[in-house]
Backbone as CSV, one residue per row, in Angstrom:
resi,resn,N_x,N_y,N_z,CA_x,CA_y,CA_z,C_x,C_y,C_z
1,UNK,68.015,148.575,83.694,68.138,147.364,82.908,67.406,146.244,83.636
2,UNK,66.051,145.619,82.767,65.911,144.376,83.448,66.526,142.971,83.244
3,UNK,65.988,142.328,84.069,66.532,140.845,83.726,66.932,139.991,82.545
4,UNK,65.650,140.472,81.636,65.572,140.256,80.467,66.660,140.924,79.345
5,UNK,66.629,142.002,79.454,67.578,142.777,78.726,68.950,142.472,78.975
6,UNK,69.204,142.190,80.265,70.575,141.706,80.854,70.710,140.208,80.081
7,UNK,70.029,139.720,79.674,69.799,138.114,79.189,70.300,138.030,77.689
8,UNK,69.427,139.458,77.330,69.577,139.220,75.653,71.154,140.348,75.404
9,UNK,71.137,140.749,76.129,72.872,141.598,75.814,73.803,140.290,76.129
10,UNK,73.888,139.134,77.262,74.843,138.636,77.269,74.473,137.394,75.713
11,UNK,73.443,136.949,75.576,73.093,136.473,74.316,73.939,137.431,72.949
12,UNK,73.989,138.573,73.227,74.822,139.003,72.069,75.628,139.176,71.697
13,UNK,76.257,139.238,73.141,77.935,139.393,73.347,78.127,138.075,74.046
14,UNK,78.358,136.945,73.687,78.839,135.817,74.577,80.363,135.948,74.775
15,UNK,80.986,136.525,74.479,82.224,136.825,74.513,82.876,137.230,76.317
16,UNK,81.631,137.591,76.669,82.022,138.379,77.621,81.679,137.577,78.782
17,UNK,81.186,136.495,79.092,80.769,135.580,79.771,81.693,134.866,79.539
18,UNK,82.424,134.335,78.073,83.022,133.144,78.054,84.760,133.841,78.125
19,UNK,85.309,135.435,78.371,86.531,135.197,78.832,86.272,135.645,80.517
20,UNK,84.834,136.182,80.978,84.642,136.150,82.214,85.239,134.597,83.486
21,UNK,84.792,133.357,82.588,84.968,132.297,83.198,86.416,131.839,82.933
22,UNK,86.944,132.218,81.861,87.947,131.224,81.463,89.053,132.719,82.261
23,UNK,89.129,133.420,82.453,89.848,134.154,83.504,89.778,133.685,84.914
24,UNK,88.715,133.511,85.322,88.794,132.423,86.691,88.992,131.415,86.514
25,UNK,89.189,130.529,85.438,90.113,129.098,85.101,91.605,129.446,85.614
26,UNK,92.178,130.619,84.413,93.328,130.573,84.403,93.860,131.193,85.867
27,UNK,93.104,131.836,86.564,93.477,132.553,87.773,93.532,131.125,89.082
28,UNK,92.732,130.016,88.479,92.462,129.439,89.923,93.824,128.438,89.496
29,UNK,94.042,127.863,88.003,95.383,127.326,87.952,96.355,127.863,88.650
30,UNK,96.911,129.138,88.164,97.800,129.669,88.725,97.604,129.196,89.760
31,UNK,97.004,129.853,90.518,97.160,130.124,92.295,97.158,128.435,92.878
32,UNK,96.450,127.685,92.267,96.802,126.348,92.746,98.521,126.237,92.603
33,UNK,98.648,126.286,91.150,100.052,125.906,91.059,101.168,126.699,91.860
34,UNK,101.170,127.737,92.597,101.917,128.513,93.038,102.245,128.776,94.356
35,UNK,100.151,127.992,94.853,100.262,127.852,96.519,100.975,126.927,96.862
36,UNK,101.125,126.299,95.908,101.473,124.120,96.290,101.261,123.624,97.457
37,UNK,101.963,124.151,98.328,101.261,122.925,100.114,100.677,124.153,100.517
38,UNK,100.952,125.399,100.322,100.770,126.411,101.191,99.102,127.264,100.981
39,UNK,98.405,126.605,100.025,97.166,126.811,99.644,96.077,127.452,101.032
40,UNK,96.677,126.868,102.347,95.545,126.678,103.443,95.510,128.352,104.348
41,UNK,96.909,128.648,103.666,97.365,130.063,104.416,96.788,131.050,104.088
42,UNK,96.965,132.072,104.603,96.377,133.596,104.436,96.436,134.214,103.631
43,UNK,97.390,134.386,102.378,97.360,134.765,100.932,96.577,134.003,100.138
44,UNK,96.760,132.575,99.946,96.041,131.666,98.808,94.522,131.377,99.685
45,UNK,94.259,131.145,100.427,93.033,131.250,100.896,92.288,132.224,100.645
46,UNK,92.063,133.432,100.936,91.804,134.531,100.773,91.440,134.484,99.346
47,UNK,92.205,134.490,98.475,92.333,134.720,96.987,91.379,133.265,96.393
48,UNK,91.730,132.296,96.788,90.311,131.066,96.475,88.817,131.586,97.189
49,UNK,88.727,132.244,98.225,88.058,132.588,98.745,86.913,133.617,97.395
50,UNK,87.914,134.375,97.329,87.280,135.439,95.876,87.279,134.985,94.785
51,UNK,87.657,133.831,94.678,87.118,132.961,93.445,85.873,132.129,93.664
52,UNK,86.064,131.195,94.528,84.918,130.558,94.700,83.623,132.241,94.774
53,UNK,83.932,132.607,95.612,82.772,133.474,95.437,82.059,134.146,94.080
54,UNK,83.379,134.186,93.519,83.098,135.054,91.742,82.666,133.759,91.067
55,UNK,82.655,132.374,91.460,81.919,131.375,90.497,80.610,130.322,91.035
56,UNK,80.683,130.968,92.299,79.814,130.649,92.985,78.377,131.618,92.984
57,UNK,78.196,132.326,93.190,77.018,133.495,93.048,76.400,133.571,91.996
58,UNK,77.189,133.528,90.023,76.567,133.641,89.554,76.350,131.600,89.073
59,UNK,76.661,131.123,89.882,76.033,129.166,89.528,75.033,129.312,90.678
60,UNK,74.663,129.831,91.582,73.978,129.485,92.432,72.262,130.467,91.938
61,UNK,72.622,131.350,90.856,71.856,132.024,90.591,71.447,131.565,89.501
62,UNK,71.915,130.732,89.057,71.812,130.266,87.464,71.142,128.662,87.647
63,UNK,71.383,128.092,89.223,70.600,127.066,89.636,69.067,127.283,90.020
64,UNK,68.967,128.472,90.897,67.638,129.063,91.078,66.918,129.308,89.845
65,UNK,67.751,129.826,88.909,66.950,130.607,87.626,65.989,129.179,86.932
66,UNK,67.484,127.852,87.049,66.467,127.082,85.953,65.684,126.244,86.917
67,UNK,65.523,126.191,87.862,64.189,125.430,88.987,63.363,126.762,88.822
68,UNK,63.426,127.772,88.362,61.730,128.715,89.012,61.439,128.226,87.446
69,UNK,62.404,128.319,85.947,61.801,128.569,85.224,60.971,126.719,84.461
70,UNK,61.643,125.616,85.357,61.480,124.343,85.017,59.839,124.269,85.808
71,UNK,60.078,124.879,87.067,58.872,124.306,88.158,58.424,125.419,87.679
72,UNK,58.088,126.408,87.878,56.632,127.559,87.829,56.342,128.473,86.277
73,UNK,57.206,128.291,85.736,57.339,128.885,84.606,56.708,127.337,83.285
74,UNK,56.852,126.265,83.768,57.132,125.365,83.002,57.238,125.322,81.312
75,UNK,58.842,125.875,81.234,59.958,125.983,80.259,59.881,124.694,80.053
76,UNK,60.103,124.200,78.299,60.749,123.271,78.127,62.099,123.205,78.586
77,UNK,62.802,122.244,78.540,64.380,121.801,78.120,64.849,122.647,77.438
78,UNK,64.388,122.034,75.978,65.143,122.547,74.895,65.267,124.277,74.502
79,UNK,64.498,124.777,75.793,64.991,126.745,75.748,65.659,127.055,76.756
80,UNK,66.436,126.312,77.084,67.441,126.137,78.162,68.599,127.138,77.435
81,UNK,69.464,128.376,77.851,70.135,129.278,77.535,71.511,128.725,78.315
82,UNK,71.828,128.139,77.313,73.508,127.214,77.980,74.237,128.476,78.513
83,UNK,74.558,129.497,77.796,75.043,130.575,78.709,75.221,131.125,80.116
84,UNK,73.766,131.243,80.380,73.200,131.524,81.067,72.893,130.398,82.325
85,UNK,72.434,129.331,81.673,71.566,127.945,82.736,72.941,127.067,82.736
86,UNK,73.370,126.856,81.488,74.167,125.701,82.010,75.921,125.830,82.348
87,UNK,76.451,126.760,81.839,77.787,127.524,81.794,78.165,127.714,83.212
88,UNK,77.342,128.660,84.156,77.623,129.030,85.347,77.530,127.898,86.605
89,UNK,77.066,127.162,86.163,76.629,125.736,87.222,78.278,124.516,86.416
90,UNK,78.074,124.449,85.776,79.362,123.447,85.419,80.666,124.184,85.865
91,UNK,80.671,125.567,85.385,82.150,125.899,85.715,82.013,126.310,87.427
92,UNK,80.845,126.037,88.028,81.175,126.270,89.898,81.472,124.929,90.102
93,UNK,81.262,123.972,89.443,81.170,122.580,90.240,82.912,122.237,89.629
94,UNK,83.417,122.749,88.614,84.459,122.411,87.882,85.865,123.155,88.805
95,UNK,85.444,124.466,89.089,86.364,125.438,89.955,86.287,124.881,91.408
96,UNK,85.167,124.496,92.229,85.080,123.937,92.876,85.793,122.618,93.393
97,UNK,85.593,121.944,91.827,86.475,120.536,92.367,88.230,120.788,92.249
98,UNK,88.454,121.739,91.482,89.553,122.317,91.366,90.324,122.631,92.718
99,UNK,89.309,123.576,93.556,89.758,124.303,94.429,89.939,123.267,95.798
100,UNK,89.164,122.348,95.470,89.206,120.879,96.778,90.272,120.279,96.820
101,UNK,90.480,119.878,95.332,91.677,119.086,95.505,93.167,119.608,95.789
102,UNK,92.975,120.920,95.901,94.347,122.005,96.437,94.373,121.938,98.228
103,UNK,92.623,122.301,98.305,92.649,122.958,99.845,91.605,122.637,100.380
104,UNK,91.423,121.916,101.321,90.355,121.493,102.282,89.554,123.136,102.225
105,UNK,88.061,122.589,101.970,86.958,123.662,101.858,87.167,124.566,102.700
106,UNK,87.177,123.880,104.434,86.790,124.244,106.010,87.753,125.442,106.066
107,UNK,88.932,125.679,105.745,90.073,126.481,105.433,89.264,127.489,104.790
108,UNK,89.034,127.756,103.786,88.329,128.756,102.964,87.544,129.594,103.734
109,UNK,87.640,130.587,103.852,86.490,132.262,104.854,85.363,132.095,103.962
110,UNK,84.455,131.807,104.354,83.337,132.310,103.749,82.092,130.954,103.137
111,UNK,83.053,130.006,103.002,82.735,129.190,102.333,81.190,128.296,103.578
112,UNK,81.197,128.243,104.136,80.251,127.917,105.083,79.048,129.202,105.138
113,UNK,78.914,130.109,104.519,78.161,130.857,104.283,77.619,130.655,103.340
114,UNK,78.318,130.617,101.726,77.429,130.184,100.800,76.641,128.668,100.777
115,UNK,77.572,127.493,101.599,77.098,126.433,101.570,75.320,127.091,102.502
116,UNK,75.394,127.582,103.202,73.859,127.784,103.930,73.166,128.534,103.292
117,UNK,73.440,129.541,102.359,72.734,130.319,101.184,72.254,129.491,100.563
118,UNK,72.738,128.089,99.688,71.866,127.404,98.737,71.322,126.613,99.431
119,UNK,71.663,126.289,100.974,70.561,125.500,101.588,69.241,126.492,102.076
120,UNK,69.396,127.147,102.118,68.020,128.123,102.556,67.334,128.378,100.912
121,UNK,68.007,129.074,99.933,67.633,129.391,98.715,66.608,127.418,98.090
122,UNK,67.383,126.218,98.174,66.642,125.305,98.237,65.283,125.101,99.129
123,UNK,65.504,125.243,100.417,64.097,125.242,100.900,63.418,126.100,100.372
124,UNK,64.047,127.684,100.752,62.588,128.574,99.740,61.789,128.080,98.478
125,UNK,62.572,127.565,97.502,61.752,126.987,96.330,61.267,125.908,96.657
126,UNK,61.843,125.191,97.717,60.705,123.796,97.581,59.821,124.188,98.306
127,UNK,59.695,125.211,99.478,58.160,125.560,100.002,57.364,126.162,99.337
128,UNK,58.017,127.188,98.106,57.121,127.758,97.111,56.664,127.102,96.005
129,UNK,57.341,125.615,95.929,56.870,125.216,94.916,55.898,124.102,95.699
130,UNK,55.760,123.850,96.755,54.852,123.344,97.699,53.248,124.198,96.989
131,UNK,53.635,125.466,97.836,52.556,126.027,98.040,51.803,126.376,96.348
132,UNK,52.322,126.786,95.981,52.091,126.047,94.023,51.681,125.256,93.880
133,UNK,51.910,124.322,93.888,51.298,123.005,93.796,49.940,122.919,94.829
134,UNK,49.869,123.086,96.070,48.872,122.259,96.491,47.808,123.910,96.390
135,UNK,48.238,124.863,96.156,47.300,125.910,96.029,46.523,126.594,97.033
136,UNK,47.203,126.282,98.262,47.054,126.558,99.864,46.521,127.908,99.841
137,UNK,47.109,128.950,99.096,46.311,129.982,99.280,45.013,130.080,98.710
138,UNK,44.974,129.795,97.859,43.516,129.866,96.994,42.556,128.719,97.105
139,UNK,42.816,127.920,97.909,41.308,126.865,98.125,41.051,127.248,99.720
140,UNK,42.000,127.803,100.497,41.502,128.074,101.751,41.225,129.352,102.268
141,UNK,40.498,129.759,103.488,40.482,131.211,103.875,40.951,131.508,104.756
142,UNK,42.491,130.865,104.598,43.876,131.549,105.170,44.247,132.728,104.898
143,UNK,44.617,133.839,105.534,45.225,134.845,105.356,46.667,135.029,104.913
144,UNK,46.948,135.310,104.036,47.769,135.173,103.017,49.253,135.614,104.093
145,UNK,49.195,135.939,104.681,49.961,136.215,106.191,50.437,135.441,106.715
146,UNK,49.737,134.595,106.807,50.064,133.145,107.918,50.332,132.198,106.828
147,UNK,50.355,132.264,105.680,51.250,130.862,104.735,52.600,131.314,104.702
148,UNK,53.196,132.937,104.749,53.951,133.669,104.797,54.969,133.187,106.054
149,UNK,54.130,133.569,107.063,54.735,133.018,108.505,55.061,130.886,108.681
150,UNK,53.941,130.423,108.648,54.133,129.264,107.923,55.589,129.225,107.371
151,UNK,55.592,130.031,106.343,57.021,129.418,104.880,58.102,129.926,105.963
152,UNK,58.226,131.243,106.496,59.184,131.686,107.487,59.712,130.588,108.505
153,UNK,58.640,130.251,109.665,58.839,128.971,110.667,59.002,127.928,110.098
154,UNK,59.190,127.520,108.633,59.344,126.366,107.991,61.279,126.154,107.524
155,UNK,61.404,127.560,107.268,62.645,127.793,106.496,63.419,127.231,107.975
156,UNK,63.062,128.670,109.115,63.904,128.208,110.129,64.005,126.892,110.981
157,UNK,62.637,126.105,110.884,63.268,124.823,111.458,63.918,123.907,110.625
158,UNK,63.180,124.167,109.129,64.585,123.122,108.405,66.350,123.799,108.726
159,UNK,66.321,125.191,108.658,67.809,125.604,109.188,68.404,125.171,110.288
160,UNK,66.825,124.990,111.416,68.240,124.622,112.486,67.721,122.305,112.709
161,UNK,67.357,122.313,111.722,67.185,120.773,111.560,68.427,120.045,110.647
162,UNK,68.964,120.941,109.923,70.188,120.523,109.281,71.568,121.341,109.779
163,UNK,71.510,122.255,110.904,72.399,122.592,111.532,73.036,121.840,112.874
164,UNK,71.889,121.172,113.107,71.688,119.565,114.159,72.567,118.140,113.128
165,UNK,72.271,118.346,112.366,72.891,117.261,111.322,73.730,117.305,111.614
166,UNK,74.395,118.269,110.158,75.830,118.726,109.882,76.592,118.656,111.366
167,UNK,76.526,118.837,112.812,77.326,118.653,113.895,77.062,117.718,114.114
């Protein structure tokens, strides 16, 4: 199955996306309402932990999708697949704010992992959409190797340039 096909099956069945999310609604209520102070501990942590992750992965994929298809693809707006583009990004930022106002993030396993996934996944597209734009490979007789290495030594000093921050 490609991408595409995966696109137009959930286009046909929206059903299955929209009790996909609203099951991690009703799952993250609960567990808020049930942890009450005790949210920070080893049962309810854990279990926000596998939520944020189940609404996190597919918003963080659904953020990438509409920057490649806004910047390199240049998609209008208006074929924007709310399903797909805009569904998975509102309900991470929605579960998200959900899950804050229960339990300090820092508490959460894992959660400092994805925060550095969309910071690396951000640089990658802005160096590729760099190199897009200014067309570095194709006006020069750089070896397509060394823009490669370039984007590599680029990723890692912005990683450890905002790992200097953040402390």
């Amino acid at each position: 199955m490609t991408l595409r096909q995966f696109f137009d099956w959930v286009q046909l069945q929206p059903s299955v996306i929209i009790y996909y999310y609203l099951i991690i609604l009703i799952v993250t209520l609960l567990a808020s309402y049930f942890a009450k102070d005790e949210a920070h501990l080893a049962p309810w942590n854990i279990l926000f932990s596998i939520i944020i992750y189940l609404v996190c992965i597919p918003g963080i994929f659904a953020v990438t999708l509409s920057v490649y298809f806004f910047l390199f693809e240049k998609r209008s707006i208006m074929d924007t697949e709310l399903l797909l583009q805009v569904l998975p990004i509102f309900m991470m930022f929605v579960i998200l704010y959900m899950i804050h106002k229960k339990v300090d993030l820092k508490f959460i396993p894992g959660f400092e992992k994805l925060s550095s996934l969309m910071i690396i996944i951000g640089i990658l597209l802005s160096f590729m959409w760099i190199i897009d734009r200014t067309q570095l490979y194709a006006i020069s007789f750089v070896p397509f190797y060394y823009v490669l290495i370039i984007l590599i030594g680029g990723i890692f000093a912005m990683r450890m340039a905002i790992k200097k921050v953040m402390n």
